[in-house]
C-alpha positions in Angstrom: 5.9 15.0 -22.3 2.2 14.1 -23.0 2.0 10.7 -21.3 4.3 12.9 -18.2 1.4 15.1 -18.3 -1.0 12.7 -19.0 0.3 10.3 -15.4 0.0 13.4 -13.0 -3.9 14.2 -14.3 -4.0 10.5 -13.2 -2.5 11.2 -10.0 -3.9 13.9 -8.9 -7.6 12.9 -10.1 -6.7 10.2 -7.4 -6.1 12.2 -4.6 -8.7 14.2 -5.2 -11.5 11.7 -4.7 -9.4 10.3 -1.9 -9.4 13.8 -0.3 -13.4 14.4 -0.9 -14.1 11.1 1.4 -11.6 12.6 4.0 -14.4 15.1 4.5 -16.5 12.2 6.0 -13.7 10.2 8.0 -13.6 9.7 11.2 -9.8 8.7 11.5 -6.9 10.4 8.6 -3.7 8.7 7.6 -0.4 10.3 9.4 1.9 9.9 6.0 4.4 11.5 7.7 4.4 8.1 10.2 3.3 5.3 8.3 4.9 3.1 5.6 4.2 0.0 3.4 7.1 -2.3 2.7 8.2 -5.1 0.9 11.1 -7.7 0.2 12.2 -8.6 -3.2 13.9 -11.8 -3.5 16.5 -12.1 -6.4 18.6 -15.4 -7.3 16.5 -17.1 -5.2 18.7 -15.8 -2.0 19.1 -12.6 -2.0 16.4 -10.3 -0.2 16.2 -6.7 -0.3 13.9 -4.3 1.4 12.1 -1.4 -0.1 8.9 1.0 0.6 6.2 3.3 -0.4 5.6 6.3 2.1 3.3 8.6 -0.2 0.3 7.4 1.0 -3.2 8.8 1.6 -5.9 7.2 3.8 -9.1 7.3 6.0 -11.4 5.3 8.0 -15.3 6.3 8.0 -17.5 6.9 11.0 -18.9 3.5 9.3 -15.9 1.9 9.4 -15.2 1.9 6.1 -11.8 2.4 5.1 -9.1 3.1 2.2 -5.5 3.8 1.4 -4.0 5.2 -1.8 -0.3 4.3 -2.7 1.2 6.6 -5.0 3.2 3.8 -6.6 5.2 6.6 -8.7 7.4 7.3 -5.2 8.8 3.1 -5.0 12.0 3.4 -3.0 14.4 0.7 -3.4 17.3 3.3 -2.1 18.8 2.9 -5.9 17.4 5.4 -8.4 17.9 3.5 -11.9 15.8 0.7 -9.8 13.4 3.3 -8.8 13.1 3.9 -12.6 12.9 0.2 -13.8 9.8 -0.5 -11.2 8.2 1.9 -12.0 8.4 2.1 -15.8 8.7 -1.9 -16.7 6.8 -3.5 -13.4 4.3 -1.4 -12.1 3.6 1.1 -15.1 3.0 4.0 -13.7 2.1 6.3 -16.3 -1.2 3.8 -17.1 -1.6 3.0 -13.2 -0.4 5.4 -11.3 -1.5 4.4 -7.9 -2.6 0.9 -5.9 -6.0 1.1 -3.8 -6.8 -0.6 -0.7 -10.1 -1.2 0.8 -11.9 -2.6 3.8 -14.8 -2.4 5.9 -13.3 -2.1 9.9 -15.5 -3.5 12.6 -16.3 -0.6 14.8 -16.2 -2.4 18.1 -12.5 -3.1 17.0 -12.3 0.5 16.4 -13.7 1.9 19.7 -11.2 -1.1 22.1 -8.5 -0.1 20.2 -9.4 3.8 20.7 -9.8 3.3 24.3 -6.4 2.2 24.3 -7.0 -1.3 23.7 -4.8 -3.6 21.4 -6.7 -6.0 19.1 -5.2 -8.2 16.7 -7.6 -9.6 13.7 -8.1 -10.6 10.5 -9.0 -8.4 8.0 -10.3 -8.8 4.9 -9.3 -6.0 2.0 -9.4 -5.5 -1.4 -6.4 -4.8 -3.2 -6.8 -2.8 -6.3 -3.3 -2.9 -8.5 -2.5 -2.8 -12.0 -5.5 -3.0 -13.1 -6.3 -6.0 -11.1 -9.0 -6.6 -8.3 -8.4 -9.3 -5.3 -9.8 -10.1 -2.1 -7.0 -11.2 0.4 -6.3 -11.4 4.3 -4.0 -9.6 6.2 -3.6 -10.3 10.6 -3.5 -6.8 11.5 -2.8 -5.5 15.0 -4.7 -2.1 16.2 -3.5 -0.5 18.8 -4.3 2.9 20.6 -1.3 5.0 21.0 -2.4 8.3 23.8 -4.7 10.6 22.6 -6.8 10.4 19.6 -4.3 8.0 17.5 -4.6 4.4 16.5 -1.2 2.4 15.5 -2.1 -0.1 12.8 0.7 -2.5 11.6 0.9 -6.4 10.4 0.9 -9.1 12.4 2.6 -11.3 10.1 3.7 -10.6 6.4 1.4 -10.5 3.3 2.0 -12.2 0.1 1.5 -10.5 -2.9 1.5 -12.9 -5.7 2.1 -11.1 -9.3 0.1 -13.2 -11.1 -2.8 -12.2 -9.3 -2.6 -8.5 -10.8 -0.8 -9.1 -14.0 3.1 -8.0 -13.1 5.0 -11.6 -13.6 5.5 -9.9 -17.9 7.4 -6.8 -15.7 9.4 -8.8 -13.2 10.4 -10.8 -16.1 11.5 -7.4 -18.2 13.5 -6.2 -15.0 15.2 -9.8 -14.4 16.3 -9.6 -17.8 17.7 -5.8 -18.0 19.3 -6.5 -14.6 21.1 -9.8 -16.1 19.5 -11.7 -12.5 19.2 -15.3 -12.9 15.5 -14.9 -10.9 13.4 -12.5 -9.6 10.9 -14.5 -7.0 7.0 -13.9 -8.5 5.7 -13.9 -4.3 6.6 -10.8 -2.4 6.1 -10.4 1.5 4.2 -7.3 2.5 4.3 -5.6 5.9 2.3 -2.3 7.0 2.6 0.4 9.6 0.3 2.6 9.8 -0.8 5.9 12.3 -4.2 7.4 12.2 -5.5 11.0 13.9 -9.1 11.2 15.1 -10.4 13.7 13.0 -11.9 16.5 15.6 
């Protein structure tokens, strides 16, 4: 009950800082409209899709931007999977949530408000399990009417789990599953709305 307890302090201590720098954003996450998903790959042929929609998310006036995955909320549309990520791979009760940051240019910004469509490369900083890394994702902006960008991936991004120390849990869920192999390199796509903040 006490490390229960203990997960949703870290949670919500989360969401709180996330929703004090919403005070300063120029652009808010739609949740309701945006996703993150990815493909897990087990016995080396067979690929399944699954997502995280609880997310929370801003871009500054600056440019500067972030988006907070509550990692507790994994769907993998089977519920004793659900459990198994979340207890033996990503550990939520000691890291409840996965952070990314980046730093937008605002000329991007301002075409794609117009109703331009950009593609680019963005740097980010993913923050997960504990683990910092700078990677690259080919991101396409795109304005969509009024006051509402479109952000989604160009191409896929690979999340290596020995980058953020999760190849001990993929290991833990190949072997309670009985899976012959559990691939350690998992594609990443994004799709995300944004609402000028007025």
């Amino acid at each position: 009950m006490n490390r229960v307890r203990a997960f949703h302090h870290l949670v919500l201590a989360a969401l709180l800082l996330v929703s004090s720098a919403l005070a300063w954003a120029d652009w808010e996450l739609d949740d309701e409209n945006s996703t993150i998903n990815f493909v897990s790959i087990k016995n080396n042929s067979v690929g399944e899709l699954h997502n995280f929609d609880s997310l929370v998310g801003y871009v500054g006036a600056a440019g500067n931007a972030q988006l907070t995955v509550n990692l507790e909320n994994v769907e993998t549309l089977i519920e004793v999977r659900n459990e198994r990520m979340r207890e033996l791979l990503f550990e939520t009760v000691k890291f409840p949530v996965a952070t990314i940051t980046a730093q937008v240019d605002q000329g991007v910004l301002a075409m794609a408000a117009g109703g331009g469509v950009v593609m680019t490369d963005l740097p980010f900083t993913l923050s997960l399990h504990g683990q910092e890394k700078t990677l690259t994702a080919s991101v396409v902006i795109a304005g969509e009417g009024e006051n509402r960008l479109r952000v989604y991936s160009a191409t896929p991004i690979l999340i290596n789990a020995a980058d953020f120390g999760l190849t001990a849990g993929i290991a833990a869920l190949q072997k309670v599953a009985g899976l012959e192999a559990i691939s350690t390199v998992v594609p990443v796509t994004l799709q995300l709305q944004l609402v000028k903040v007025k």
